[in-house]
ROSE-4610 file (N, C-alpha, C; in Angstrom, 1 decimal, always signed):
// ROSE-4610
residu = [X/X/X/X/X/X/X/X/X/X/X/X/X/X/X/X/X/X/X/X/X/X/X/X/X/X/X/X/X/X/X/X/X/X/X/X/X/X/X/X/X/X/X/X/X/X/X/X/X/X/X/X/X/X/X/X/X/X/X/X/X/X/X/X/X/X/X/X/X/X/X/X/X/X/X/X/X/X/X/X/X/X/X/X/X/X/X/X/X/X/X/X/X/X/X/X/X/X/X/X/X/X/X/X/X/X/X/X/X/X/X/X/X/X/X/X/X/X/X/X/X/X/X/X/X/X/X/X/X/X/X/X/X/X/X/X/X/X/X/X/X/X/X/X/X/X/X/X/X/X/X/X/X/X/X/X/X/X/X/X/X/X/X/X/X/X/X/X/X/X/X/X/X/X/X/X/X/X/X/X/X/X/X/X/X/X/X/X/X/X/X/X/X/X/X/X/X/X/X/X/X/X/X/X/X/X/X/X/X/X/X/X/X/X/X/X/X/X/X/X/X/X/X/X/X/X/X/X/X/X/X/X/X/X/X/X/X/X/X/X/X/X/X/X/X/X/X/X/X/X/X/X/X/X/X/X/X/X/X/X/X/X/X/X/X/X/X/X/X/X/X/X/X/X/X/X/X/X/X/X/X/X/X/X/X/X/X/X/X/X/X/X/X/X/X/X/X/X/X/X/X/X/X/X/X/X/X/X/X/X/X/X/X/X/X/X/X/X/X/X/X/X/X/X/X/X/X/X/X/X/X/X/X/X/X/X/X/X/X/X/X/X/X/X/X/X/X/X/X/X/X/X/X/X/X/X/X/X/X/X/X/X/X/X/X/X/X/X/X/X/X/X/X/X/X/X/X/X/X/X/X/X/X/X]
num = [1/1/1/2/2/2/3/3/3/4/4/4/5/5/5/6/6/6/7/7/7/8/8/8/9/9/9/10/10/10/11/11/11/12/12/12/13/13/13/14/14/14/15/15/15/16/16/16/17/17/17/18/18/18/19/19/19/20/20/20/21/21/21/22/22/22/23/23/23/24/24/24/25/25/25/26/26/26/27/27/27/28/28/28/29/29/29/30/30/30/31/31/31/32/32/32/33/33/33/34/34/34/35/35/35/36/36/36/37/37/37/38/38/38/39/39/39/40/40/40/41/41/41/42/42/42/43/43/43/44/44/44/45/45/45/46/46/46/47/47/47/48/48/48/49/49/49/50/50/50/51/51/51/52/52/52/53/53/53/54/54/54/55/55/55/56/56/56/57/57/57/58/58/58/59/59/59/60/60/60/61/61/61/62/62/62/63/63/63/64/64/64/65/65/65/66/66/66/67/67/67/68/68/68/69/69/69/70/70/70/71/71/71/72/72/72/73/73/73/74/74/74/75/75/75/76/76/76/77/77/77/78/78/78/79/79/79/80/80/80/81/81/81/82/82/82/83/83/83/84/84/84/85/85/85/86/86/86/87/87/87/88/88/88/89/89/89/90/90/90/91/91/91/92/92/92/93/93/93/94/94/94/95/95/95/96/96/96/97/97/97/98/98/98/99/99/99/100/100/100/101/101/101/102/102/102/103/103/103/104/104/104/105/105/105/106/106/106/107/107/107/108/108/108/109/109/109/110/110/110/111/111/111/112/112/112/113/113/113/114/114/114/115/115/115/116/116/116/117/117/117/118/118/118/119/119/119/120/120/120/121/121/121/122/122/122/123/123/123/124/124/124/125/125/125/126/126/126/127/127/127/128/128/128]
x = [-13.0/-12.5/-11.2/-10.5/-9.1/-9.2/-10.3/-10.7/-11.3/-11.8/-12.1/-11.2/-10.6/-9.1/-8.3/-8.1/-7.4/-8.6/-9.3/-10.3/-9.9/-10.0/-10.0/-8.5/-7.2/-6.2/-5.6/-6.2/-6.0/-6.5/-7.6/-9.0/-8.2/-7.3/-6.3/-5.6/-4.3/-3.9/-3.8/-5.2/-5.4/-5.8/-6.9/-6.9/-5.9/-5.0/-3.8/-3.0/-2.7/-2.0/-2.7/-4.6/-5.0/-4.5/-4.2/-4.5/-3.1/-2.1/-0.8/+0.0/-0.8/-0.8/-1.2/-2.4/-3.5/-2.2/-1.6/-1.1/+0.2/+0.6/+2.0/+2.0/+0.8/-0.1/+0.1/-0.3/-0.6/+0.1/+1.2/+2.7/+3.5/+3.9/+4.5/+3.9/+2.7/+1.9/+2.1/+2.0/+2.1/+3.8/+4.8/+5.6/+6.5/+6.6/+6.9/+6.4/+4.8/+4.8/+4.7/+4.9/+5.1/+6.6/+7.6/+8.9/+8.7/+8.2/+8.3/+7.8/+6.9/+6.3/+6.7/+7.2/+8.6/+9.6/+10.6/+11.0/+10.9/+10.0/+9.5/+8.8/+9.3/+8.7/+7.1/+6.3/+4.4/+4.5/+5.1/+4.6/+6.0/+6.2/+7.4/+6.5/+7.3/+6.8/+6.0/+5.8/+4.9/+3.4/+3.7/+2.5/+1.6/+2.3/+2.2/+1.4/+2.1/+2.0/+0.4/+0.3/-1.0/-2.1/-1.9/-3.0/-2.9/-2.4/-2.4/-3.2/-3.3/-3.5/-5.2/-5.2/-6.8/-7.8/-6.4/-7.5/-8.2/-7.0/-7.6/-8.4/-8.6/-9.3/-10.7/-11.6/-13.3/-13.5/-11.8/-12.5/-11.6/-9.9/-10.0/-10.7/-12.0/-12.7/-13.3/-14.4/-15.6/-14.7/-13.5/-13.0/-13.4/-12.9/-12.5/-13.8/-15.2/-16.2/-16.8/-16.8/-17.4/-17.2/-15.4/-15.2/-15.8/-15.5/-15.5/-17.3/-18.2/-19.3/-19.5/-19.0/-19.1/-18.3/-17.5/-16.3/-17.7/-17.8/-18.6/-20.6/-20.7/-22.0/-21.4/-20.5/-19.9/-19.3/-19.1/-18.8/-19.3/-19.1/-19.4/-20.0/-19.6/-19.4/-20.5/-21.3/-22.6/-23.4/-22.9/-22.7/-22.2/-22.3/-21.4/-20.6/-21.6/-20.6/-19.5/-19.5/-19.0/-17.2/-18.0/-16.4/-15.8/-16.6/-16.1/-15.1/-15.6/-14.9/-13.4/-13.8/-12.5/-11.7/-12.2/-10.8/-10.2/-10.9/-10.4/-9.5/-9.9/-9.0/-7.8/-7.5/-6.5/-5.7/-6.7/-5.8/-5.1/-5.6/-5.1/-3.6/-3.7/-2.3/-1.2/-2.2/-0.8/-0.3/-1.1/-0.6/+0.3/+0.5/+1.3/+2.5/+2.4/+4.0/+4.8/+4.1/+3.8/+4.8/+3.8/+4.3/+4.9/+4.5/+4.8/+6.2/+6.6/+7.8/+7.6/+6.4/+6.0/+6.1/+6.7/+7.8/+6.3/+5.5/+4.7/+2.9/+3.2/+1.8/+0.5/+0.9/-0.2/-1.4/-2.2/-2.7/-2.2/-1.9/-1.1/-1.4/-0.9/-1.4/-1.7/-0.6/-0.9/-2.0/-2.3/-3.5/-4.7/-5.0/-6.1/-5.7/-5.6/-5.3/-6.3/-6.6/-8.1/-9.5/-9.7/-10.5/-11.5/-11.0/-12.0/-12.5/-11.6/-12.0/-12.9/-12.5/-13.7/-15.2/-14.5/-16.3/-16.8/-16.6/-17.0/-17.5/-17.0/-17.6/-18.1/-18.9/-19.5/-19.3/-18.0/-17.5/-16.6/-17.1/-15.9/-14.3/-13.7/-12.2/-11.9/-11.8/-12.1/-10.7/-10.4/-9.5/-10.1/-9.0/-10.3/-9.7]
y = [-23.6/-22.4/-22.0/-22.8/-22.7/-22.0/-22.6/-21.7/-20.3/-20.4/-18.6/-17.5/-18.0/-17.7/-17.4/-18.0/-18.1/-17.1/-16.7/-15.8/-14.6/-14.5/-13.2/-12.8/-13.7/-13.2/-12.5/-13.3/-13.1/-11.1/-11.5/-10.4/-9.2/-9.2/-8.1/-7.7/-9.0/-8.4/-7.6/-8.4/-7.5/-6.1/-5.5/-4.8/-3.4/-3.8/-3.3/-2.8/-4.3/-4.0/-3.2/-2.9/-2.2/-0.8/-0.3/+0.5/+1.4/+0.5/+0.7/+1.3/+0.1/+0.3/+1.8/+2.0/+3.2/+4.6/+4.2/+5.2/+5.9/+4.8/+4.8/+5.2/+5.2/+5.3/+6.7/+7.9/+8.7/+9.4/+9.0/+9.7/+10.4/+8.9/+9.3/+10.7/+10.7/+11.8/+12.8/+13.0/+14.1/+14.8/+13.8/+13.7/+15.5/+16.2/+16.9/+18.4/+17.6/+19.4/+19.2/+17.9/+17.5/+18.0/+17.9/+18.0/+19.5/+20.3/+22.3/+22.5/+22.3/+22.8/+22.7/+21.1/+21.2/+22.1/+22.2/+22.9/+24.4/+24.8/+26.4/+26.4/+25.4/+25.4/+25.4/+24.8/+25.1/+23.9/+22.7/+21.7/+20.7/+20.0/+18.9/+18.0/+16.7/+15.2/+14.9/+15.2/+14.6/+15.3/+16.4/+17.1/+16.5/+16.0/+16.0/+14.4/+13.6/+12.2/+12.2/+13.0/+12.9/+13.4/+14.4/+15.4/+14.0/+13.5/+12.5/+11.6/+10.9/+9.7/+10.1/+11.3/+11.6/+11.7/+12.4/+12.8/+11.2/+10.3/+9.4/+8.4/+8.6/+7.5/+7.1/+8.1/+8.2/+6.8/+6.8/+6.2/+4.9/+4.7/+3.7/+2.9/+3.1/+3.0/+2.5/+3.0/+2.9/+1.2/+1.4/+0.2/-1.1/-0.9/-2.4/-2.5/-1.4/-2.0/-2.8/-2.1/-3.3/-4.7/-4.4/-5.7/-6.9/-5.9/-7.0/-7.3/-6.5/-7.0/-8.0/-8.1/-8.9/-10.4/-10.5/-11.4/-11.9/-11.3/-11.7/-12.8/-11.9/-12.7/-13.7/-13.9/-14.5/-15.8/-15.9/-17.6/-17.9/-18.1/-19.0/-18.2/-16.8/-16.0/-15.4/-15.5/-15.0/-14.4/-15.2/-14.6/-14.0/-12.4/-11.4/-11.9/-12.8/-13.0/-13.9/-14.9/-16.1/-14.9/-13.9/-13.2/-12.3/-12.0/-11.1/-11.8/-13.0/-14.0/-14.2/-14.8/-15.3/-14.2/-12.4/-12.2/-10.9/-11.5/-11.5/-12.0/-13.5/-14.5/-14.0/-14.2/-13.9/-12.5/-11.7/-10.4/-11.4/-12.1/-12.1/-12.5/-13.7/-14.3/-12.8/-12.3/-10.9/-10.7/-10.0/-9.4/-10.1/-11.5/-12.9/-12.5/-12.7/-12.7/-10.7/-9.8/-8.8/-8.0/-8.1/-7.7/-8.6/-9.9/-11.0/-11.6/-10.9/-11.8/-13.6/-13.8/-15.6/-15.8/-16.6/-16.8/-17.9/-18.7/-19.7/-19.1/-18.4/-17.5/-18.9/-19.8/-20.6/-20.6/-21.3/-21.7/-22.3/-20.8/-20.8/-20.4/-20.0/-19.2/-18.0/-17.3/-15.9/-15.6/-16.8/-17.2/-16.7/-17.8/-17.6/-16.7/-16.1/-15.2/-13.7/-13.6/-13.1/-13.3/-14.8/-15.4/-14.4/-13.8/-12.9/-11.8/-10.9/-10.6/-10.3/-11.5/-12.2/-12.1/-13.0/-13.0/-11.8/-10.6/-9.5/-8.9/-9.3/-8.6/-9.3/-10.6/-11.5/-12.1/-12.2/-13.0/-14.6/-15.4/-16.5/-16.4/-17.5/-17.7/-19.0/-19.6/-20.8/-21.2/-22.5/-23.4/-23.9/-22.9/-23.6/-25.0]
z = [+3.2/+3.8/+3.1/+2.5/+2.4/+0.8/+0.2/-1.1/-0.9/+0.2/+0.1/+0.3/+1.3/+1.8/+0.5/-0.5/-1.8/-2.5/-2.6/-3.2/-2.6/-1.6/-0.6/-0.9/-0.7/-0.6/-2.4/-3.5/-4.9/-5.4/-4.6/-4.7/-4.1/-3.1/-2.4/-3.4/-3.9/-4.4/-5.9/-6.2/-7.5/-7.5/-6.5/-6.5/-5.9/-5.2/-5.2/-6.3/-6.9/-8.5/-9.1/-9.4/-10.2/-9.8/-8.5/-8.0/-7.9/-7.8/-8.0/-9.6/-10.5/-11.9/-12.3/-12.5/-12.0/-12.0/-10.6/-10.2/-10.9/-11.5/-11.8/-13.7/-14.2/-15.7/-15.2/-14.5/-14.4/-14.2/-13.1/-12.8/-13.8/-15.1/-15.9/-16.9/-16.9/-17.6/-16.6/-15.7/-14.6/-14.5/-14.7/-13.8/-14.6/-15.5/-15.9/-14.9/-14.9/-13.9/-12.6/-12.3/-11.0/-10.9/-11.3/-11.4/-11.3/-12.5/-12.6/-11.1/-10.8/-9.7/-8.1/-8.5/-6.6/-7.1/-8.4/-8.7/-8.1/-8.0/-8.1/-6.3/-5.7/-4.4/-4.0/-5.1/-4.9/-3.2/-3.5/-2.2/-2.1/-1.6/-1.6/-1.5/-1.5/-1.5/-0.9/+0.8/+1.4/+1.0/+0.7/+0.4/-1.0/-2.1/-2.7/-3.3/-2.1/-1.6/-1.5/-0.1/+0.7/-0.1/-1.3/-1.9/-3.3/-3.8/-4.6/-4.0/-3.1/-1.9/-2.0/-1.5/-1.3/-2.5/-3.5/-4.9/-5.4/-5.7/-6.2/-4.8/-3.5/-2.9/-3.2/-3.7/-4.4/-4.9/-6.4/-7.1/-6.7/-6.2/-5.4/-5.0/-3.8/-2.4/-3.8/-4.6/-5.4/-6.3/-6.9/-7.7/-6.4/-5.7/-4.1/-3.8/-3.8/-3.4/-4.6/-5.7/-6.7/-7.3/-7.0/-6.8/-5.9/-4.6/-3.7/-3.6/-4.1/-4.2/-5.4/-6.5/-7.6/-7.2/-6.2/-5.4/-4.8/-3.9/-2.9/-3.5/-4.2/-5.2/-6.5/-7.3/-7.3/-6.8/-5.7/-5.1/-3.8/-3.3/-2.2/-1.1/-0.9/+0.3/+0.2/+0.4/+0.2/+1.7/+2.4/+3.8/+4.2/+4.8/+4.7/+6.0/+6.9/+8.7/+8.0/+6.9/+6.9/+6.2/+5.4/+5.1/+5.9/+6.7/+7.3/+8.4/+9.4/+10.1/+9.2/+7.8/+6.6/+6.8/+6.6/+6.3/+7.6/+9.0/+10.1/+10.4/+10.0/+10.4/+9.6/+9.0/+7.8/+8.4/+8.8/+9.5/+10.8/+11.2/+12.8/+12.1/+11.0/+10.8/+10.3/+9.4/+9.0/+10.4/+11.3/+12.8/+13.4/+13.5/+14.1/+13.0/+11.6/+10.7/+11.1/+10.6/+10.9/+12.1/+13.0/+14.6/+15.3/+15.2/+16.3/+15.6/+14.2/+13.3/+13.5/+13.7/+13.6/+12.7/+12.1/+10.5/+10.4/+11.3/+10.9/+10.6/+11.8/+12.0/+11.7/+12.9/+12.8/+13.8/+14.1/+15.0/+16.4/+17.3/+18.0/+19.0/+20.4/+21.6/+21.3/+20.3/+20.1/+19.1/+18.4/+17.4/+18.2/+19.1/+20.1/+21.1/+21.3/+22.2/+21.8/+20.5/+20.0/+20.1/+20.3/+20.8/+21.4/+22.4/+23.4/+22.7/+22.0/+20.9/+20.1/+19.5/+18.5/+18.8/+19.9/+20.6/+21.1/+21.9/+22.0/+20.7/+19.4/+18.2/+17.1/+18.4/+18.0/+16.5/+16.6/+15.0/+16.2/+15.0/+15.6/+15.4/+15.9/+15.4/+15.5/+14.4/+14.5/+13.4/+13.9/+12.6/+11.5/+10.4/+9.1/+9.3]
C-alpha cells in the first residue's frame, strides 16, 4: 500500500507541475496584452484569473485523466475500489494536517472518526 501511496502522491504532483509550468509558458507570451488590456480597463485580475482557469480546464481535466489512466493500468491499481479507498485515505490525512493542524495526521481518533463515512460509501478505511 505504502507504494501506491508513493504513486498516487508523485502522480499529483506531477501533474500539477505540468499544469502550473503550462500556465506560466503562456503568461509570459500573453503577459504584454494582458498588461494593455487591464491597462485600458477590458477586466481586472479576478476576472481574468477565473476566464484563464476555465479556458485552460478541457485540456487540464483531459492531461490528469490520461494520466491517471496510463498510472492506473500501469501498476498495481488495477482496481478502481482498491484506488479509489488509497487516495481517500490519503485525503482523510490532508484533512487531519489541513483543518485539524495534526502536525502527525496519523492513525488516530480523528483518523477513524470517518470510518462511518466510509462505510456509507461503501469504501473501507483501513491501516495500510
Amino acid at each position: 500500500v505504502g507504494d501506491r501511496i508513493t504513486i498516487i502522491a508523485q502522480a499529483a504532483i506531477q501533474i500539477s507541475m505540468l499544469s502550473m509550468i503550462k500556465t506560466l509558458q503562456l503568461f509570459k507570451k500573453e503577459r504584454p496584452v494582458i498588461s494593455r488590456e487591464m491597462a485600458s480597463g477590458q477586466y481586472n485580475c479576478i476576472e481574468y484569473l477565473f476566464s484563464k482557469s476555465l479556458a485552460e480546464l478541457p485540456l487540464d481535466a483531459l492531461v490528469a485523466s490520461v494520466f491517471g489512466y496510463v498510472l492506473q493500468t500501469g501498476t498495481n491499481l488495477h482496481n478502481k475500489r482498491d484506488f479509489i479507498e488509497t487516495l481517500a485515505h490519503e485525503m482523510v490525512h490532508l484533512y487531519q494536517m489541513a483543518w485539524l493542524q495534526d502536525p502527525y495526521s496519523n492513525h488516530n481518533a480523528n483518523f477513524f472518526a470517518w470510518k462511518t463515512k466510509f462505510k456509507r460509501a461503501g469504501l473501507r478505511l483501513a491501516r495500510c
